[in-house]
DRENSEDREN-80549 format. One record per residue (C-alpha): residue in three letters; x negated, y negated, z negated. Coordinates in steps of 0.001 Angstrom, whole numbers, padded with zeros to 6 digits, always signed. Layout:
<recs>
alaXYZ ...
</recs>
This chain:
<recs>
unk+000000+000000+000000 unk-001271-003321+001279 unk+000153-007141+000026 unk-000964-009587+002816 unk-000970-013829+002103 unk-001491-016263+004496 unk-000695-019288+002500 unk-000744-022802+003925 unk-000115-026370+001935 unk+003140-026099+003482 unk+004408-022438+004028 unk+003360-018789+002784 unk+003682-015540+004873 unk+003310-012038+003069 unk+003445-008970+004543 unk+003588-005285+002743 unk+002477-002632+004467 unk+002468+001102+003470 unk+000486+003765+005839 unk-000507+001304+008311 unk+003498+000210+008914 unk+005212-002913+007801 unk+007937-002466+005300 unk+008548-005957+004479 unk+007914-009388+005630 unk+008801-012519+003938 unk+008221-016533+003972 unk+008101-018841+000472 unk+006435-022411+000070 unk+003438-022633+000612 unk+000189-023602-001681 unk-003617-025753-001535 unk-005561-024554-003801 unk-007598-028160-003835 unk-004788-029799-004465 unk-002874-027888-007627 unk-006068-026526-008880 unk-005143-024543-011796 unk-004278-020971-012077 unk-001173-022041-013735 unk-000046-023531-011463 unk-000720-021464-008652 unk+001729-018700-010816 unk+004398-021521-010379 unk+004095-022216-006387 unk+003787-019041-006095 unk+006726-017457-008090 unk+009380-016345-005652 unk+006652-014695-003461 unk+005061-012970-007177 unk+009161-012148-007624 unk+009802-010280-004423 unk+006800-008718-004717 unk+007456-007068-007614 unk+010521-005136-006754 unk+008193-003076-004910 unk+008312+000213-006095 unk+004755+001555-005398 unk+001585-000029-006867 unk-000215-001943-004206 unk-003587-000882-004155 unk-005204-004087-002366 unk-004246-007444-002020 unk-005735-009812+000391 unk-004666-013366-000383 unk-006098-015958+002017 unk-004830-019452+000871 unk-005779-023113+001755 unk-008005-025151-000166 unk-010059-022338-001665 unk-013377-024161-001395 unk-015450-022781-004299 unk-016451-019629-005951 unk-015180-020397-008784 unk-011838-021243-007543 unk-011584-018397-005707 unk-012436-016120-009148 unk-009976-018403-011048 unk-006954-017494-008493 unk-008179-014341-008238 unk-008045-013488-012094 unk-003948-014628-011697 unk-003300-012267-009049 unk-004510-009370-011277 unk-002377-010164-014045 unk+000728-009626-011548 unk-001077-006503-010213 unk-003182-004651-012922 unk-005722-002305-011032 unk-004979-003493-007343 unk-008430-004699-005899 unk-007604-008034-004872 unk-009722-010187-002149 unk-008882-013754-002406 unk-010647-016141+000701 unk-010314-019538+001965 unk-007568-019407+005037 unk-010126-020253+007090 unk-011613-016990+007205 unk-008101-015306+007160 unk-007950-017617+010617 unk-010797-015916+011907 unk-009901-012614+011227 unk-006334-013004+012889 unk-007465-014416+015880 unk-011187-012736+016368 unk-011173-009370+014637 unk-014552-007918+014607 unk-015653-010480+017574 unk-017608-013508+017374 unk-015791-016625+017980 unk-015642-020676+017323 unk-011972-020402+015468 unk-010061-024061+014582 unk-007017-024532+012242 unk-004400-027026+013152 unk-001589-026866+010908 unk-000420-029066+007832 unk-004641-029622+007810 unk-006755-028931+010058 unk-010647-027039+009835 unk-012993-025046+012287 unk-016089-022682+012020 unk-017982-020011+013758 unk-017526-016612+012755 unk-019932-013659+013483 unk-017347-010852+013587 unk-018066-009964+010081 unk-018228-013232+007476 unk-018179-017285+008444 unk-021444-018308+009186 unk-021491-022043+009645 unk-017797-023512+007874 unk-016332-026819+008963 unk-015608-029727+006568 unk-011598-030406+007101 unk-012496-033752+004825 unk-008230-033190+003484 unk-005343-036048+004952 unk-007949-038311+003682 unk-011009-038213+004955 unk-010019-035555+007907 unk-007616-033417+008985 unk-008153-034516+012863 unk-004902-033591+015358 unk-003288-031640+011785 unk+000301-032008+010849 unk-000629-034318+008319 unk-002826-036244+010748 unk-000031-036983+013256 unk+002277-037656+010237 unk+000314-040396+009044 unk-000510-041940+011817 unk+003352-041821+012752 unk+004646-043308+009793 unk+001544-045711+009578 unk+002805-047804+012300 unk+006511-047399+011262 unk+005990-049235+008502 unk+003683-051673+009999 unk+006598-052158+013191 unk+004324-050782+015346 unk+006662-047902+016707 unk+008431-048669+020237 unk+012090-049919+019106 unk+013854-046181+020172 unk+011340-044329+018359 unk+011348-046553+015397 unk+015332-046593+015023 unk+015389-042508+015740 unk+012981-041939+013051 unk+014836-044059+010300 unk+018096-042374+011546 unk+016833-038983+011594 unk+014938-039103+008362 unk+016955-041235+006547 unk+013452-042755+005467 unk+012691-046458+004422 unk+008837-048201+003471 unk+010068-047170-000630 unk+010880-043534+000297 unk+008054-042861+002036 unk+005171-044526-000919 unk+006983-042103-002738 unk+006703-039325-000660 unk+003347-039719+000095 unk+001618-040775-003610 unk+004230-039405-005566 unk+005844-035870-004505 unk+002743-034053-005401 unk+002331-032283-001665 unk+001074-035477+000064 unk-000449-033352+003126 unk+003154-030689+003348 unk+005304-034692+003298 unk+003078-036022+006003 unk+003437-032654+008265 unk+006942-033022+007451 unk+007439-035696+010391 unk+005402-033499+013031 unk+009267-031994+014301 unk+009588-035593+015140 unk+006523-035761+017374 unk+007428-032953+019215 unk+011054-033617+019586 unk+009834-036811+021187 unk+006208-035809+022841 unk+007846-037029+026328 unk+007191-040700+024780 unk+004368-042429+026243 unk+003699-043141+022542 unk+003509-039942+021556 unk+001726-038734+024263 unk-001006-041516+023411 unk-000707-040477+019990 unk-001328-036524+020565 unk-004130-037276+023070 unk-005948-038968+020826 unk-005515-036788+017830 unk-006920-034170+019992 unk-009422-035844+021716 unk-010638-036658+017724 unk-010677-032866+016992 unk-012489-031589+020094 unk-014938-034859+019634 unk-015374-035034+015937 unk-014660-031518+014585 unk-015806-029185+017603 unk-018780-031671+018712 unk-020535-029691+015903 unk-020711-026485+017944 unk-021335-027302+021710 unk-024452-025067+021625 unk-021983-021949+020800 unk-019143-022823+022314 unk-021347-022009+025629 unk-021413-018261+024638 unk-018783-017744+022353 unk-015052-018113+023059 unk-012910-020877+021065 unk-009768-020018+019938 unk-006870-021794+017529 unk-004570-020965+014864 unk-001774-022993+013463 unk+002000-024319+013923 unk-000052-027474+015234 unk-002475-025723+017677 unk+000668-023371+019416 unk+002929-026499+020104 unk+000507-028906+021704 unk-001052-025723+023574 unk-000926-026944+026887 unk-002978-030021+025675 unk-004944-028137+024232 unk-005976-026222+027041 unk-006578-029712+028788 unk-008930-031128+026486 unk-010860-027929+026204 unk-010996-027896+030389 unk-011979-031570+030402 unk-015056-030724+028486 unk-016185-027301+030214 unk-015119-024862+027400 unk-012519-021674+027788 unk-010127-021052+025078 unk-009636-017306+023906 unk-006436-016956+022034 unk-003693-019852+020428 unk-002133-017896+017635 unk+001344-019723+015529 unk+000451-018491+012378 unk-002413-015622+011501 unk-000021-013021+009463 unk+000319-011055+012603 unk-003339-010920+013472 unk-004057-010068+009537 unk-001871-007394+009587 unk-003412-005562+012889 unk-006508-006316+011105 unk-006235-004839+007565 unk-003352-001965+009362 unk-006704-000729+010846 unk-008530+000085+007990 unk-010794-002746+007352 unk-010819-002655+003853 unk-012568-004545+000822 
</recs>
């Protein structure tokens, strides 16, 4: 029996699988690690997933948790220790979901893997381990082309009037959002990154605006020139592939920018659960 977590600031997948076979999949909200850095209250973000899972009538005997803003050892041993206490004697492997990125979208190949979801983040992977890991810098000092990026930036110049007038009434109208509402969205709901991916629907729904279209060619053009800049050398051997709610919907512009500047992308995966799972279902153990 296998537990499976691909957990996101924004949204959580789990998986169980028995003999290789899924037996149940499920979504809950989702978790940084950076951000709500205590074990205790990982327990609470995490409780409906910890609930569900323990109507499960067998044991698991692994867990492999892979959860966002797991950037130290020391974290990762804190979270870890709280998983145990839910599952006394599973072996538990608890990584960054960076790596859980790579896994899902390289397997056992070699490959320059980005994250563009609610945050964004990149590395190169060996097929085995990360061997050089990106710097996502958070909505603050990063994030390039993530939800959260295109959310800012988006409500940034509503509240400075900077929006073209149909895009600035349909966002008040279909939000229901004013300059108070959104200060407290942003500094005080707790999940500033999950509030700010919040409005990325809206730049979808609307990506046949030229302002949009500005706006998601330059948040891309920032990722492939700030964030993947760092591995031209490898990106002339190895294959470059994406992972993310972010990375699937602006695909095709994806593909662009990457064709602009010479390089050939592999795979564009939505979310990583299904890669993990053909990954771990094949025996690749702790």
């Amino acid at each position: 029996m296998l537990i499976i977590s691909d957990c996101g600031a924004t949204k959580a997948d789990w998986a169980v699988i028995r003999d290789g076979e899924d037996v149940l999949k499920f979504s809950t909200c989702g978790f940084n690690a950076a951000v709500e850095n205590n074990a205790h209250k990982l327990a609470s973000s995490l409780k409906n997933g910890l609930e569900r899972l323990s109507f499960i009538p067998e044991a698991p005997l692994r867990l492999y948790i892979y959860c966002a803003g797991v950037v130290s050892e020391t974290l990762a041993s804190e979270f870890k220790a709280t998983f145990q206490t839910f599952f006394p004697g599973a072996q538990v492997e608890l990584c960054s979901d960076m790596l859980g990125a790579a896994r899902a979208v390289c397997g056992h190949n070699a490959g320059v893997v980005g994250i563009l979801g609610t945050g964004s983040n990149s590395c190169i992977y060996d097929g085995n381990a990360i061997t050089v890991q990106g710097r996502g810098g958070g909505y603050v000092l990063g994030d390039e082309a993530s939800g959260a990026w295109f959310g800012k930036r988006l409500l940034s110049d509503y509240i400075r009037r900077l929006l073209p007038r149909d895009l600035d009434e349909a966002l008040g109208r279909e939000y229901d959002i004013d300059y108070q509402k959104i200060v407290q969205g942003v500094y005080r709901s707790g999940v500033p990154s999950a509030y700010l991916a919040s409005y990325f629907p809206f730049v979808q729904e609307h990506q046949d605006s030229p302002y949009i279209k500005q706006l998601m060619q330059e948040g891309l053009a920032l990722y492939f020139d700030r964030v993947l800049s760092a591995y031209c050398r490898e990106l002339e051997s190895l294959p470059l592939s994406f992972c993310g709610s972010v990375a699937y919907f602006c695909r095709d512009r994806i593909l662009e920018c990457a064709s602009e500047r010479g390089w050939k992308i592999a795979t564009i995966l939505r979310s990583p659960i299904e890669g993990l799972i053909d990954f771990h279902s094949s025996g690749n153990g702790i």
